[in-house]
PyMOL CGO cylinders between C-alpha atoms (Angstrom):
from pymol import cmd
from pymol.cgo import CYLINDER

trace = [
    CYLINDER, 6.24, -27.47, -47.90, 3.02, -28.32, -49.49, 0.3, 1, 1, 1, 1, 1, 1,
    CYLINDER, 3.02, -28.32, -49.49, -0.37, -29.48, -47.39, 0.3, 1, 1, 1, 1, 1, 1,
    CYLINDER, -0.37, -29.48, -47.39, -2.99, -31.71, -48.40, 0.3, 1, 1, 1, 1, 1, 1,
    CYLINDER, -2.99, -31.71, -48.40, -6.18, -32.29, -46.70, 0.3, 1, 1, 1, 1, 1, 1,
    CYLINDER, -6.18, -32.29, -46.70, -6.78, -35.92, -45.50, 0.3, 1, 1, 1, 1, 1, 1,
    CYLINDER, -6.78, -35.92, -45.50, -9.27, -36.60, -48.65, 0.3, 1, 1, 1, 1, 1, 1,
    CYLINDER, -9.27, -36.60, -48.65, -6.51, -35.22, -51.23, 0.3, 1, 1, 1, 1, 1, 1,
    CYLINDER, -6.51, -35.22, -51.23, -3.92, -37.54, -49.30, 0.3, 1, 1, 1, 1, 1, 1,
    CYLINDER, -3.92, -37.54, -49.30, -6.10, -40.51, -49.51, 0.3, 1, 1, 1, 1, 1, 1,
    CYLINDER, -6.10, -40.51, -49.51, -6.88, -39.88, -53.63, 0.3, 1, 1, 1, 1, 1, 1,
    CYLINDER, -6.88, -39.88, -53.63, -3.48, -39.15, -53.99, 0.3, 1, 1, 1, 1, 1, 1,
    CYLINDER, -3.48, -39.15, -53.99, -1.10, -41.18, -52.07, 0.3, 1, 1, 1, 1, 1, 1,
    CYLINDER, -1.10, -41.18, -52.07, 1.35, -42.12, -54.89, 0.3, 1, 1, 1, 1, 1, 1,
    CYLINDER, 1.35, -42.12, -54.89, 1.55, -38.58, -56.03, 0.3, 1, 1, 1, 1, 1, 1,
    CYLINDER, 1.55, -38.58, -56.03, 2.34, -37.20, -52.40, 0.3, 1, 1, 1, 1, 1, 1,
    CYLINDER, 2.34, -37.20, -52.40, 5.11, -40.29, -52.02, 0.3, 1, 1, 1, 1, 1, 1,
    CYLINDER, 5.11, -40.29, -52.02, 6.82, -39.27, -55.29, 0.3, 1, 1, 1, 1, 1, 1,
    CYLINDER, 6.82, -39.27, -55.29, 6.88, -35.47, -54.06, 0.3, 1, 1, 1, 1, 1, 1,
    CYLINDER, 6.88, -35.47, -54.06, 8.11, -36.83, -50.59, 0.3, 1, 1, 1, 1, 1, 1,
    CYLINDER, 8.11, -36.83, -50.59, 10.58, -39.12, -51.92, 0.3, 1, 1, 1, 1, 1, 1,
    CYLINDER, 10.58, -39.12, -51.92, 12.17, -35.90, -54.17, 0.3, 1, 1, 1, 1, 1, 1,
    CYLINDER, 12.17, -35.90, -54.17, 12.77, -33.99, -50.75, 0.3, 1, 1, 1, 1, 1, 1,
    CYLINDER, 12.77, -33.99, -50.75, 9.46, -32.10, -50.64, 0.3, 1, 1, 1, 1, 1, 1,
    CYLINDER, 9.46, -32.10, -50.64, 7.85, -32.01, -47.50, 0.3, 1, 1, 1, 1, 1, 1,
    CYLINDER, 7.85, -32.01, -47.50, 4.32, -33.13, -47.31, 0.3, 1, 1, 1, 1, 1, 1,
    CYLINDER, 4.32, -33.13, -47.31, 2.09, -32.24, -44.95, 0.3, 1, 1, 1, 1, 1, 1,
    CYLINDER, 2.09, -32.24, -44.95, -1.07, -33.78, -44.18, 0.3, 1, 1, 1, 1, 1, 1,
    CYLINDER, -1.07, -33.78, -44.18, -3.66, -31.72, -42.47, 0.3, 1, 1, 1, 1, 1, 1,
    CYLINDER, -3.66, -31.72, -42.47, -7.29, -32.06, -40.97, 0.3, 1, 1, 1, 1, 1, 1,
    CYLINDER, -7.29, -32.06, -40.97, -9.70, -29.33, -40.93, 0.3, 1, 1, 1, 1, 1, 1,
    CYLINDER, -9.70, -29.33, -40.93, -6.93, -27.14, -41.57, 0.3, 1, 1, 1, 1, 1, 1,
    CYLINDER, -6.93, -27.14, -41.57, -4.44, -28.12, -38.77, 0.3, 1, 1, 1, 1, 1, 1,
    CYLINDER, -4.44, -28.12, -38.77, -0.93, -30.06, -39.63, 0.3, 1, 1, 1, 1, 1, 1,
    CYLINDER, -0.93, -30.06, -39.63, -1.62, -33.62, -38.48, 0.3, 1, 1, 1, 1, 1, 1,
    CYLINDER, -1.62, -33.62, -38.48, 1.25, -35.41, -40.12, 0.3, 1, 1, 1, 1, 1, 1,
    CYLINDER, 1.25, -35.41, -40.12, 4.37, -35.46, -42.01, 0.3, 1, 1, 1, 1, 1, 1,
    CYLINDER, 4.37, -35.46, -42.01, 5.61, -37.11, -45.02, 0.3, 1, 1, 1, 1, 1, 1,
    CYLINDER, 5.61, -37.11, -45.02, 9.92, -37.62, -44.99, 0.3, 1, 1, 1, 1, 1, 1,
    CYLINDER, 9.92, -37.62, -44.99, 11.96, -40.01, -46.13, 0.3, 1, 1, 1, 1, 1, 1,
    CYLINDER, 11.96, -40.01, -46.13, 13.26, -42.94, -44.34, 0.3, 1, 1, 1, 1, 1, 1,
    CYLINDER, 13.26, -42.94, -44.34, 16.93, -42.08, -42.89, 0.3, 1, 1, 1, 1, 1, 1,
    CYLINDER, 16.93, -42.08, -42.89, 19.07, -45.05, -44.28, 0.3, 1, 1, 1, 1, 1, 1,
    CYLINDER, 19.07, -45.05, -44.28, 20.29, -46.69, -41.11, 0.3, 1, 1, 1, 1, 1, 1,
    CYLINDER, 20.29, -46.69, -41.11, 23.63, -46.92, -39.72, 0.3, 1, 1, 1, 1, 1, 1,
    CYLINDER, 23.63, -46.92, -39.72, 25.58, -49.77, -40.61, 0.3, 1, 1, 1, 1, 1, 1,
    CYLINDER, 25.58, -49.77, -40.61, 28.48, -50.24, -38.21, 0.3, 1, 1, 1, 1, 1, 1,
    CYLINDER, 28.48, -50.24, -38.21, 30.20, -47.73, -36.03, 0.3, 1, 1, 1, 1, 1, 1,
    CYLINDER, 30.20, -47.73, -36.03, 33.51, -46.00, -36.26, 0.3, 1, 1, 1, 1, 1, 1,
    CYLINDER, 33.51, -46.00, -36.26, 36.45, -47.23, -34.18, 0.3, 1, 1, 1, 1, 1, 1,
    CYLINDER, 36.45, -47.23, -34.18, 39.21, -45.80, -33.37, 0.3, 1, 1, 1, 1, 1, 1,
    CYLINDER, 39.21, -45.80, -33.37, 42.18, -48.02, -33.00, 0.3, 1, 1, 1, 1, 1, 1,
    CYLINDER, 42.18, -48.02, -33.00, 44.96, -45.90, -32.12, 0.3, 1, 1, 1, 1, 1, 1,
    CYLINDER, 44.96, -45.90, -32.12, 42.34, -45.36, -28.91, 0.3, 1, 1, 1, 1, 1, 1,
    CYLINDER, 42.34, -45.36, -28.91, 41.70, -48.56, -28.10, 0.3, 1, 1, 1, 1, 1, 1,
    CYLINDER, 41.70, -48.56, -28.10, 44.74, -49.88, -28.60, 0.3, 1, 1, 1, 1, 1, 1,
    CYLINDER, 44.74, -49.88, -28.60, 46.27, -46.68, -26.19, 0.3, 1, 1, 1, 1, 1, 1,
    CYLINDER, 46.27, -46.68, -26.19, 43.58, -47.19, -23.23, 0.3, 1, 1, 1, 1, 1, 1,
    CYLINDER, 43.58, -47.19, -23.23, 43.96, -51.62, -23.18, 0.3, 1, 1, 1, 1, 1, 1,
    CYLINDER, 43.96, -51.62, -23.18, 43.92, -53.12, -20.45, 0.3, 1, 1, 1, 1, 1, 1,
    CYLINDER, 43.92, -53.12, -20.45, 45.70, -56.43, -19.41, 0.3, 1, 1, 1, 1, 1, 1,
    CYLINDER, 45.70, -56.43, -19.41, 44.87, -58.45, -16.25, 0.3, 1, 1, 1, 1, 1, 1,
    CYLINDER, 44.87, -58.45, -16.25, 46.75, -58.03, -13.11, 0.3, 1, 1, 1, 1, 1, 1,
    CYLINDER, 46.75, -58.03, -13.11, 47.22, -62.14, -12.66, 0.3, 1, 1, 1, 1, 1, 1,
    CYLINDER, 47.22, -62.14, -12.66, 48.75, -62.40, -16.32, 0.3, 1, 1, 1, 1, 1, 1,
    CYLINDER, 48.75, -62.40, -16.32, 47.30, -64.36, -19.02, 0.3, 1, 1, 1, 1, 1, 1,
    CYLINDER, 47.30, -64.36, -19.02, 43.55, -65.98, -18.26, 0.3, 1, 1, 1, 1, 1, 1,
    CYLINDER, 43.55, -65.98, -18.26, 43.01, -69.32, -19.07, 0.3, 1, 1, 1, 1, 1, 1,
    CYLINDER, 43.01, -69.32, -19.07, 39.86, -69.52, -21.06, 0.3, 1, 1, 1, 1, 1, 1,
    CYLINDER, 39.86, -69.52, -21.06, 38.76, -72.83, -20.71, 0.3, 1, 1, 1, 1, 1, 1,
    CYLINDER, 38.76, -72.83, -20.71, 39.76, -73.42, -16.81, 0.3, 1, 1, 1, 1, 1, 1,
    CYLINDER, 39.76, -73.42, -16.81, 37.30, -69.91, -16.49, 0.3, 1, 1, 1, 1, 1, 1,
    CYLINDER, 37.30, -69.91, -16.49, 34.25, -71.96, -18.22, 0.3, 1, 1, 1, 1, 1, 1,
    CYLINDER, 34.25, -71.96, -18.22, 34.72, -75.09, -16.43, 0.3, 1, 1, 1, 1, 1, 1,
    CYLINDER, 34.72, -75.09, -16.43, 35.01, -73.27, -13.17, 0.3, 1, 1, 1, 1, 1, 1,
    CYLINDER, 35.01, -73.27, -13.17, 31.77, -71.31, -14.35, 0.3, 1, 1, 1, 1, 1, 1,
    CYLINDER, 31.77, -71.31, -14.35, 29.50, -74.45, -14.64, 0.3, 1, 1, 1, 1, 1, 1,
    CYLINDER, 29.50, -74.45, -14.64, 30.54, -75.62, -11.63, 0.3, 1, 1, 1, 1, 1, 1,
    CYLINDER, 30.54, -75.62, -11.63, 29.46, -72.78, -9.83, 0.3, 1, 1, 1, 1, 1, 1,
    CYLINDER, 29.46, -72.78, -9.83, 26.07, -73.45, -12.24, 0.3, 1, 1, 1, 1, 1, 1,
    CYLINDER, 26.07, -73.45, -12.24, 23.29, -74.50, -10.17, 0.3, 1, 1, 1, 1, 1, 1,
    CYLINDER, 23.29, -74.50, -10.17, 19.98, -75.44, -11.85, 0.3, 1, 1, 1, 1, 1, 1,
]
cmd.load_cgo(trace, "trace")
């Protein structure tokens, strides 16, 4: 972990980036105290797992049977009001 003063950060941005980006942690610091850390960006999650064998295990089917889509619409905008 190296620390840079606020002045050495500001002169050396690029420099401090490059270390961060290589998995060095980079601290910034003002009048000797830690006021900031340099870390790479997590890449963000893209999707989630599923587990099929679960959901397919735990479904759940209406009591009435089958629902019929489009009567449960038109039944909703009739209840609309504006």
């Amino acid at each position: 972990m190296t620390h840079y003063s606020v002045a050495e950060a500001k002169n050396n941005l690029p420099k401090l980036l490059d270390r961060m980006l290589a998995g060095e942690e980079v601290v910034i610091t003002r009048r000797g105290k830690a006021i900031g850390r340099l870390t790479p960006e997590k890449p963000p999650v893209v999707g989630l797992p599923m587990d099929m064998d679960w959901l397919d295990a735990n479904q759940i089917t209406p009591e009435a049977g089958p629902i019929d889509t489009a009567a449960g619409v038109a039944e909703m905008r009739r209840g609309y009001r504006y």
